[in-house]
C-alpha positions as CSV (number, residue, x, y, z in Angstrom):
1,X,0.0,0.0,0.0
2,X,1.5,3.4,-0.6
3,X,1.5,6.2,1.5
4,X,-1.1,7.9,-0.1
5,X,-4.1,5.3,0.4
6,X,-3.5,5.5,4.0
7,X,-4.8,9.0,4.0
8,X,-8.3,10.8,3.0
9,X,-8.6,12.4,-0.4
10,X,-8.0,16.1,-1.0
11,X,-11.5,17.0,-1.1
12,X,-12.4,14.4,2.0
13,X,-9.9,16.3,3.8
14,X,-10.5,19.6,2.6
15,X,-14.5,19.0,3.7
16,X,-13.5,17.9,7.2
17,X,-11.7,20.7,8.2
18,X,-14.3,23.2,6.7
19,X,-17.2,21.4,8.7
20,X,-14.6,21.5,11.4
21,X,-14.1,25.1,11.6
22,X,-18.2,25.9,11.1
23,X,-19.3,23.9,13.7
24,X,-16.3,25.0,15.8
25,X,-17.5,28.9,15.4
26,X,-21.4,28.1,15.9
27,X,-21.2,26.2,19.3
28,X,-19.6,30.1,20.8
29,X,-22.0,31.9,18.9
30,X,-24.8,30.1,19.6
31,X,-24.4,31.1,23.5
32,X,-23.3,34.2,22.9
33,X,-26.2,35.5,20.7
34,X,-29.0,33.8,22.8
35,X,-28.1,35.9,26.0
36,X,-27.6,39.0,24.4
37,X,-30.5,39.3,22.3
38,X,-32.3,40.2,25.6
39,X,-30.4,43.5,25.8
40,X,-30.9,46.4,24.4
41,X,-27.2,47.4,24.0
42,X,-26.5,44.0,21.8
43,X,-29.5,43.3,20.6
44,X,-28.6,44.3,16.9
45,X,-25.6,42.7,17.0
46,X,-27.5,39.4,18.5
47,X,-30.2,39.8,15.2
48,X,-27.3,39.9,12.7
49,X,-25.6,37.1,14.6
50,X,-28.9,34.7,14.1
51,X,-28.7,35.5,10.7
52,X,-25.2,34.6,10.3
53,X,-25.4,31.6,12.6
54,X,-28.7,30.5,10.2
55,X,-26.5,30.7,6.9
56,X,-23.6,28.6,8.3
57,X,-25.9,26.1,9.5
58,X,-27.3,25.4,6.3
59,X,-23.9,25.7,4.7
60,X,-23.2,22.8,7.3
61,X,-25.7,20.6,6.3
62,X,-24.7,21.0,2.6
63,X,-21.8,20.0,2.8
64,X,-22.4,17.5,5.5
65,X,-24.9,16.1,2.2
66,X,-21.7,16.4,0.2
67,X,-19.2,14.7,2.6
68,X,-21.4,11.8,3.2
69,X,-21.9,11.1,-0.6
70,X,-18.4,11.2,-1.3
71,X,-17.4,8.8,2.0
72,X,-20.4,6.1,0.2
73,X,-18.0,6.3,-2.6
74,X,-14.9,6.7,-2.2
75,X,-12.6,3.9,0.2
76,X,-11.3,5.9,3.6
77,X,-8.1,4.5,4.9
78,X,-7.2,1.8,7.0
79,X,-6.9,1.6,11.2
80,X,-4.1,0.4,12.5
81,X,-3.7,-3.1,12.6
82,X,-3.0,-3.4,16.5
83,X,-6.1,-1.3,17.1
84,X,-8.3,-2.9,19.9
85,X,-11.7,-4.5,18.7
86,X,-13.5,-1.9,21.3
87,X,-11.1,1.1,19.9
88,X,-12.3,0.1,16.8
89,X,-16.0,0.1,17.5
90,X,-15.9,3.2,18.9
91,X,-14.1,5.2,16.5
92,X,-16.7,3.6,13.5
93,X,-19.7,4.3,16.0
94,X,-18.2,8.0,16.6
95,X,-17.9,8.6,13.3
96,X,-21.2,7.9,12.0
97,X,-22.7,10.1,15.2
98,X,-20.9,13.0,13.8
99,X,-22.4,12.2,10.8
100,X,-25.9,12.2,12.2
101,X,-25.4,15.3,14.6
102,X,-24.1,17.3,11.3
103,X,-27.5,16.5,10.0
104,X,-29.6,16.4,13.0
105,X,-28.1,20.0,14.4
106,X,-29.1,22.3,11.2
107,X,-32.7,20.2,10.8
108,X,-33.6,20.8,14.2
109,X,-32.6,24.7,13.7
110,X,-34.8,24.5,10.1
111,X,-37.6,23.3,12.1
112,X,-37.2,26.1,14.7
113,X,-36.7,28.6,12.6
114,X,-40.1,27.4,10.7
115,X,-42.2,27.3,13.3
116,X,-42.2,31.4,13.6
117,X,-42.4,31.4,17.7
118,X,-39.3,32.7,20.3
119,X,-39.2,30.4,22.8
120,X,-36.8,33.0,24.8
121,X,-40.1,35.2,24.7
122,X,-42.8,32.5,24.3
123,X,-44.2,35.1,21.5
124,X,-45.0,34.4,18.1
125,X,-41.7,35.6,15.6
126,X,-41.5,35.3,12.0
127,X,-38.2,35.6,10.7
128,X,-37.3,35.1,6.7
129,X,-33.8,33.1,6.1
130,X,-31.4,35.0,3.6
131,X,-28.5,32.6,3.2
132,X,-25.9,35.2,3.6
133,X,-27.9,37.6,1.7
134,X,-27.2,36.2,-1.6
135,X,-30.7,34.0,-1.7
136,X,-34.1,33.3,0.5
137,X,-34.3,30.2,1.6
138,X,-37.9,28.7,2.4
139,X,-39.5,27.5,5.5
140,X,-39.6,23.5,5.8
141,X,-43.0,23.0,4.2
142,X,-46.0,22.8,5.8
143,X,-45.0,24.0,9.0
144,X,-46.0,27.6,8.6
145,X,-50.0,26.5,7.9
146,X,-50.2,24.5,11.1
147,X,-52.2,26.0,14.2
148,X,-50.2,28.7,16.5
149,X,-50.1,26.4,19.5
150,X,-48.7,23.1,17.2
151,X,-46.0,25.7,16.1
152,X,-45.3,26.7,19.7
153,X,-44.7,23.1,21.0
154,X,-42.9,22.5,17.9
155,X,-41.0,25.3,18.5
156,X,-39.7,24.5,21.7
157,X,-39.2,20.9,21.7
158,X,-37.0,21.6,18.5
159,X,-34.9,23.9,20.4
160,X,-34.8,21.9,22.9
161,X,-33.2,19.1,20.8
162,X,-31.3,21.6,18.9
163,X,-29.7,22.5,22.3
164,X,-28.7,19.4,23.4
165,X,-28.0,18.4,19.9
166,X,-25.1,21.2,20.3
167,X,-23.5,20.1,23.5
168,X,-23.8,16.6,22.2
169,X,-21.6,17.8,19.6
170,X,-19.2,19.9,22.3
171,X,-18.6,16.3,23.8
172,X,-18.1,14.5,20.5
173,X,-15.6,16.7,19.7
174,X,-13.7,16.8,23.1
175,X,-13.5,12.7,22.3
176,X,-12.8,13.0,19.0
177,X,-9.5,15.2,19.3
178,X,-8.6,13.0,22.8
179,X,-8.6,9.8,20.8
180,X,-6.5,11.4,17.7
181,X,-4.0,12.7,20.3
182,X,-3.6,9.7,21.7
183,X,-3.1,8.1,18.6
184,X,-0.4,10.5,17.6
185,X,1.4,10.7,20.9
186,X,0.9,7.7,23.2
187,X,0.4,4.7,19.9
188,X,2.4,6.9,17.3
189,X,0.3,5.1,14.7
190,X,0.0,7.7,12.9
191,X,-3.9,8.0,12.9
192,X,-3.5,11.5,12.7
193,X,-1.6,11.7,9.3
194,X,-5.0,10.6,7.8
195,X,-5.6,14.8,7.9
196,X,-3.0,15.7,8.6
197,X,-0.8,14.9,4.9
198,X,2.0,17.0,6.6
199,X,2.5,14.3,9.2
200,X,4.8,11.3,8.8
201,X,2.3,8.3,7.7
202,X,2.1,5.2,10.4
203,X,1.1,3.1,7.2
204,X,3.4,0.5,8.2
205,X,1.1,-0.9,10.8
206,X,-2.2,-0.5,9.0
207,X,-4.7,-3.5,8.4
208,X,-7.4,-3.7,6.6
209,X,-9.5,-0.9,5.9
210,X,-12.6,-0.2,8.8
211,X,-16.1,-1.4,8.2
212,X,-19.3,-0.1,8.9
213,X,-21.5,-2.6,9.9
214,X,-25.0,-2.1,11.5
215,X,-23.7,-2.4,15.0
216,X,-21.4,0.8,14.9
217,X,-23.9,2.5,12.2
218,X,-26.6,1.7,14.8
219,X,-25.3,2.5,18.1
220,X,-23.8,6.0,16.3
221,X,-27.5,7.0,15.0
222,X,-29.3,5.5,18.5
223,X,-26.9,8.0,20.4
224,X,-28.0,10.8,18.3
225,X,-31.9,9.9,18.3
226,X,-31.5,9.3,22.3
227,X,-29.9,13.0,22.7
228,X,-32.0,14.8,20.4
229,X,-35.6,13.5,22.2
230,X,-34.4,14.4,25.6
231,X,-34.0,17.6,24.3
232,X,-37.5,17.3,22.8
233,X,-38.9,15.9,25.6
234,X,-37.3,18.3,28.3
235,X,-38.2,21.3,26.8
236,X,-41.9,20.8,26.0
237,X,-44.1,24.1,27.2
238,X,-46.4,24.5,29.4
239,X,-50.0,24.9,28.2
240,X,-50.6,28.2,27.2
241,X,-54.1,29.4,27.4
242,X,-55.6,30.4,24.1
243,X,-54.1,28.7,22.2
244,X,-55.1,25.6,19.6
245,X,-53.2,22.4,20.5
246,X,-54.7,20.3,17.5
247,X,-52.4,18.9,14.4
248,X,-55.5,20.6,12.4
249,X,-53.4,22.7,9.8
250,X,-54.7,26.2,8.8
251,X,-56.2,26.6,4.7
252,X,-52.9,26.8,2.9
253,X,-52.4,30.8,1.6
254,X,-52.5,29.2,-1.5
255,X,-56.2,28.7,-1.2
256,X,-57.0,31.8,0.3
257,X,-59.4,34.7,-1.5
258,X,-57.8,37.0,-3.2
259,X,-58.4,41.1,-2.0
260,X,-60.9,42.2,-4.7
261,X,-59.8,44.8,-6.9
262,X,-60.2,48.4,-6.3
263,X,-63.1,50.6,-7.5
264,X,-62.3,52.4,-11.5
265,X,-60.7,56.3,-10.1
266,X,-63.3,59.0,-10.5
267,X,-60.7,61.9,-12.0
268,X,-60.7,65.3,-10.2
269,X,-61.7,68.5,-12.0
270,X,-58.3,69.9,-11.3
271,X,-55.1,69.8,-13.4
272,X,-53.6,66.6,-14.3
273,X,-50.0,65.6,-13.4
274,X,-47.9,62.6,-14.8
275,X,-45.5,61.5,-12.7
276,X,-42.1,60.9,-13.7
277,X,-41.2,57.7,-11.8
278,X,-37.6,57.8,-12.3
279,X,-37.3,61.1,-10.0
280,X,-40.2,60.0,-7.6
281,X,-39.4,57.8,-4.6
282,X,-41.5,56.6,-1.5
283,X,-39.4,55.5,1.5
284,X,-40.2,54.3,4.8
285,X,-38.1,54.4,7.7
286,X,-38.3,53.1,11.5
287,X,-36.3,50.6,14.2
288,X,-35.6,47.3,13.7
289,X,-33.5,45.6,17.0
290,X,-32.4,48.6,18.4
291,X,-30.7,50.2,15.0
292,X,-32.5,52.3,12.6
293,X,-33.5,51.0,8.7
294,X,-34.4,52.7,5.8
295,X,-36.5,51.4,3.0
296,X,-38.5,52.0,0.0
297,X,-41.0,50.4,-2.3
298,X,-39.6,50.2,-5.9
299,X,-42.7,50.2,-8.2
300,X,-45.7,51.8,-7.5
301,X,-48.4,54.3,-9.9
302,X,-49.8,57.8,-9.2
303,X,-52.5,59.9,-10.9
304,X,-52.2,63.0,-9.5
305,X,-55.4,66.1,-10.4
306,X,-54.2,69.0,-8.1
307,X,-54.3,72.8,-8.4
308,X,-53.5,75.3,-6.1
309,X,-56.5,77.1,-7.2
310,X,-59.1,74.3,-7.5
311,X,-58.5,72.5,-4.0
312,X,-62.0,71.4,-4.2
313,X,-61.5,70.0,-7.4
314,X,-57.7,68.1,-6.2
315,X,-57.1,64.4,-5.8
316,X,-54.3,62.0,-5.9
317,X,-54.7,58.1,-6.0
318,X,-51.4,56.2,-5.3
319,X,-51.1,52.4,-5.6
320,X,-48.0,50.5,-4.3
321,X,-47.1,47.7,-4.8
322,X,-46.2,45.6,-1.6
323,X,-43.7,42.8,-2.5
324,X,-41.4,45.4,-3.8
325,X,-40.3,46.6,-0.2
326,X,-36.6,46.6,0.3
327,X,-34.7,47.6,2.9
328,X,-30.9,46.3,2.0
329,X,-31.4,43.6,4.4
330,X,-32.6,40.2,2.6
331,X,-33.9,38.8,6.3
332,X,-36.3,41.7,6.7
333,X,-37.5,42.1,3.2
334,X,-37.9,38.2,3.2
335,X,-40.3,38.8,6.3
336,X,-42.1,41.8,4.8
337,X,-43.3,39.1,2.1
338,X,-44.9,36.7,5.7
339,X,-48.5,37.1,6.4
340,X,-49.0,38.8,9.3
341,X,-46.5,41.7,7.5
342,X,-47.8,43.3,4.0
343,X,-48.5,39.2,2.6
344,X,-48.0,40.4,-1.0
345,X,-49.2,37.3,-1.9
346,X,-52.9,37.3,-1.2
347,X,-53.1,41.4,-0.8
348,X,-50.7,43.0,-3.3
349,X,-51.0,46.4,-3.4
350,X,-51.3,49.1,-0.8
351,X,-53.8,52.2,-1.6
352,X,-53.4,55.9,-0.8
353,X,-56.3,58.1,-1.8
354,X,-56.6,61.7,-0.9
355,X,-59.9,63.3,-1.6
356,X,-59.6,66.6,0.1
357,X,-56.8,69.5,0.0
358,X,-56.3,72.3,2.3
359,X,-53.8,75.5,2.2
360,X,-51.5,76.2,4.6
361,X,-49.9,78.9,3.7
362,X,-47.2,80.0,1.1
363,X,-46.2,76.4,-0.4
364,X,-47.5,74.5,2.2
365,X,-50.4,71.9,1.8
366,X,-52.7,69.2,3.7
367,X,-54.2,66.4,1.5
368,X,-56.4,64.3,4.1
369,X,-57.3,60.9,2.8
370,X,-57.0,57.4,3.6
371,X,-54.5,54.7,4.0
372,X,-55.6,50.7,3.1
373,X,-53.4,48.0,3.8
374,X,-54.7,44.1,3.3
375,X,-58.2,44.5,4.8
376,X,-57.5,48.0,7.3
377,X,-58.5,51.3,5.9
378,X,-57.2,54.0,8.3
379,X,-57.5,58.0,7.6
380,X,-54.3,59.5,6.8
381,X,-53.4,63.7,7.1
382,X,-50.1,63.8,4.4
383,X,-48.8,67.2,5.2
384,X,-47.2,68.2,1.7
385,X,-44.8,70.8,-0.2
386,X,-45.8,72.0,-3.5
387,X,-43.8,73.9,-5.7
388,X,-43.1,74.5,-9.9
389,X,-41.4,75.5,-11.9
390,X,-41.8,75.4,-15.7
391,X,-44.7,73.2,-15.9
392,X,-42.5,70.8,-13.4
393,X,-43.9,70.5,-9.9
394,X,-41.7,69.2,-7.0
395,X,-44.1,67.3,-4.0
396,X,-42.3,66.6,-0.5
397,X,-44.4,65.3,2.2
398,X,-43.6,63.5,5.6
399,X,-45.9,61.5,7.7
400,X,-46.0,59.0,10.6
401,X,-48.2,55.8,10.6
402,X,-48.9,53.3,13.5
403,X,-47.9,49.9,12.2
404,X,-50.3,48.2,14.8
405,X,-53.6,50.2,13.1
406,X,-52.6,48.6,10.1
407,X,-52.6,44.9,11.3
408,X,-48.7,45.2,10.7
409,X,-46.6,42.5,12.6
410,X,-49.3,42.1,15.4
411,X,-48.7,38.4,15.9
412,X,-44.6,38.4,16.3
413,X,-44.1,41.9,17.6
414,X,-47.9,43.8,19.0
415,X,-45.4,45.3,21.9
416,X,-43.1,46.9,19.6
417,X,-40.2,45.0,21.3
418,X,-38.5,44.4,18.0
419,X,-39.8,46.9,15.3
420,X,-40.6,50.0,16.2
421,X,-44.8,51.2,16.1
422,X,-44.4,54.3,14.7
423,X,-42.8,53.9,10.8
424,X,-42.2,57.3,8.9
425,X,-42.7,57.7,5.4
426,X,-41.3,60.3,2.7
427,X,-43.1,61.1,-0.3
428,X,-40.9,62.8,-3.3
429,X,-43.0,63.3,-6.6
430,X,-41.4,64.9,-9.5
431,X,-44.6,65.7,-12.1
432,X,-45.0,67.2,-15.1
433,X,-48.4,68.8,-16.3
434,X,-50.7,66.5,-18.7
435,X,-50.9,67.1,-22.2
């Protein structure tokens, strides 16, 4: 045998020390975040942590896929001839519960993450999954449709096993690296070298290669079933009043009525305006985890009819369109799209209407209106700047809008504790006259 079958491929090793480091990184930052997203002062930093620790779990269980598929084909080296029948069992055993706690660990933290409840608040918290920004990645299906107290308990008890799960793995590793150590230091059968291509092989000793049979393969899976339902099973909430307990799942949004479409605009009697698009923005702005955001909605339509000298006759329709939110952060413009936010999906567009105009002095206006979001209609005052020049008017307006009116985030956050209630909104219109 030559020196180089006594080791791991290239990509076997290069895959074992990248799972290595990942896992290595989320046990830390998996205490860290979970106590400081209670405070204020971290909080942000905690969010953005989730959202990290999220990606590289899923980039765990990728390449835990990956690993696994090219172990099934591809021959690992042989143990050490002189290696003790229990040594042996439990390295092959070990082995195969890594295996299963690199799957078990990101599913359990899927499953958590689907069921849209805290259980560090015992509140209801939908939160998308960017995977590090560069692409959503979807709930596990299903999960999201089932009654809010199934999603609790599942919540919990997946947490629970997700917890244990991780200081299963804290123990795994403290083994793991004992046994190579020893096998470098005390056998100096070069065990080691296997990962190590920088290290003199101890090929000369080496037997056969190691099996798998169903007694290691067994007793490696067993160990990670065993730790992952006392997890479940330890961290199962108490009964919360309230709240449904049954498997019976929710119609899917799928099947769910679609908002009828709005009413034909009646034009006003006052000029018309077209609206350049292109110079025209409408942004919203607010608190999200302690730090401020900024956002906007990239398509919406206008008709404008306004004249300082035909108030009566004024009025502006503006329709926006929901799912085009963004805020630069893919995690909360992936929750904007949920349900209980602006669920683009069944209700689509947003509608401003203003129907009545007052002066207030110089280049200062009032448009008072109102405001309709899914099925809430709530009146609006828009105070407003109008100037032109050249047939070109310029509109600026500011207001302030209680997200809980609008049945905004009232199931994850009705106490404001993550997003702030009040959300600002900016209005810039660049218009030219009609015709």
């Amino acid at each position: 045998m030559t020196a180089a079958s006594h080791r791991y491929s290239s990509v076997a090793i290069a895959l074992h020390w990248v799972i290595a480091l990942c896992i290595l990184s989320m046990i830390p930052m998996g205490l860290w975040m979970t106590s400081a997203i209670g405070h204020p002062d971290t909080q942000a930093l905690a969010y953005r942590m989730f959202q990290i620790h999220k990606s590289i779990g899923f980039l765990i269980l990728g390449l835990t896929v990956l690993r696994i598929i090219w172990r099934l084909t591809h021959r690992p080296p042989a143990l050490p001839g002189g290696m003790k029948r229990w040594e042996a069992f439990a390295a092959s055993a070990t082995h195969v519960a890594f295996y299963g706690l690199m799957l078990a660990l990101p599913l359990t933290g899927w499953l958590y993450v689907s069921a849209g409840w805290a259980v560090s608040t015992d509140k209801a918290l939908e939160v998308a999954t960017s995977w590090f920004g560069l692409f959503p990645i979807p709930h596990l299906p299903g999960v999201a449709d089932l009654p809010a107290g199934v999603k609790r308990a599942l919540a919990f008890q997946a947490m629970g096993a997700h917890s244990l799960l991780a200081w299963g793995a804290v123990v795994l590793i403290v083994l793991h690296v004992g046994a190579a150590l020893k096998h470098q230091f005390l056998d100096r059968d070069g065990v080691l070298s296997h990962m190590l291509p920088w290290l003199k092989s101890g090929h000369a000793g080496l037997g056969h290669a190691p099996r798998s049979p169903w007694a290691e393969r067994a007793v490696g899976l067993g160990l990670i079933g065993v730790i992952a339902a006392a997890g479940a099973i330890a961290a199962r909430p108490y009964a919360q009043p309230g709240l449904p307990m049954t498997a019976e799942a929710k119609p899917a949004a799928a099947s769910a009525p679609v908002a009828p479409a709005e009413a034909a605009v009646t034009p006003g009697t006052a000029a018309a305006w077209t609206i350049d698009s292109a110079a025209s923005s409408i942004g919203f702005t607010g608190t999200h985890a302690g730090k401020g955001f900024k956002g906007r909605f990239d398509r919406w339509q206008g008709q404008v009819w306004f004249d300082p000298a035909d108030l009566a006759g004024s009025k502006a329709v503006v329709t926006v369109h929901t799912a085009s939110a963004r805020t630069g952060d893919p995690t909360q413009e992936g929750s904007l799209q949920g349900a209980e936010w602006f669920d683009p999906a069944q209700y689509p567009e947003a509608r401003f209407e203003a129907s009545s105009f007052h002066s207030l002095g110089g280049d200062k206006y009032e448009a008072t209106g109102t405001l309709k979001i899914k099925t809430v209609t709530v009146p609006v005052v828009l105070p407003f700047t109008f100037t032109e020049t050249g047939g070109v008017a310029t509109v600026e307006g500011k207001l302030e809008l209680d997200r809980t009116t609008l049945n905004l985030g009232m199931e994850s956050d009705a106490t404001a504790d993550w997003v702030s209630k009040m959300i600002g909104v900016q209005i810039k219109v660049s218009a030219k006259r009609a015709g």
